[in-house]
N, C-alpha and C positions, 0 to 999 in steps of 0.2 A: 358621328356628331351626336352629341347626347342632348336634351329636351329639358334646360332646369322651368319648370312650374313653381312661381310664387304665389302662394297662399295670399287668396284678398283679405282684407281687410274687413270690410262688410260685405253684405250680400246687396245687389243690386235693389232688391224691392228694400230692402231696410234704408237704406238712403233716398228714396222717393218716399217713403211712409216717414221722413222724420219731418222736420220745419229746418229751413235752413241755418237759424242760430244754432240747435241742436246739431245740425248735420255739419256746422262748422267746427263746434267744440270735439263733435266726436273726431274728425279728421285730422287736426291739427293739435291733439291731445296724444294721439300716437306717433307722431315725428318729434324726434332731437332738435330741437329749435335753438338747443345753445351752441352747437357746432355751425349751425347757419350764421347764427348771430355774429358770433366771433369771427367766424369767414369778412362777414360783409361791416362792420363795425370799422370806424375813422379811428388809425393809427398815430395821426398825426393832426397838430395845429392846423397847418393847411389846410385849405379846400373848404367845402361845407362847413358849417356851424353846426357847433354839437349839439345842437337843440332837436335834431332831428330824430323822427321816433322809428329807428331801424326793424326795432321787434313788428310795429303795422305795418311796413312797408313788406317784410318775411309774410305774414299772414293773407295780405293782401295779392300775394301774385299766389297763394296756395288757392283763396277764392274763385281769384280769376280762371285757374282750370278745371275747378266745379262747375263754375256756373258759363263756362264756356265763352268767356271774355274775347273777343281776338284780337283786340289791343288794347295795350297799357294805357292811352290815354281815354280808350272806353270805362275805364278802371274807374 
């Protein structure tokens, strides 16, 4: 059984030395946000009212496991 190693992202002390707006835009600037969006975006009339703002709702549970939320309604 072989051992795949992914390459982080940042280095740990680089995300404690940044401020957390910065340490938001840097984490959430390297993920595909449009393959989420369009995952989780209303297909149909139905249900919810399209008023809602999917793109924060995607950002906001990437927060949550930065800042080590443990529920969404802590959110």
């Amino acid at each position: 059984m072989t051992i795949i190693r992914q390459p982080s992202l940042f280095g740990i002390q680089e995300l404690y030395d940044m401020a957390p707006p910065q340490k938001y835009d840097a984490i959430i600037s390297t993920i595909n946000l449009d393959k989420i969006y369009h995952a989780v975006t209303k297909k149909s009339r139905l249900g919810a009212p399209e008023e809602l703002n999917y793109a924060a709702m995607i950002i906001s549970i990437f927060v949550r496991y930065v800042e080590r939320i443990p529920m969404i309604k802590d959110l």
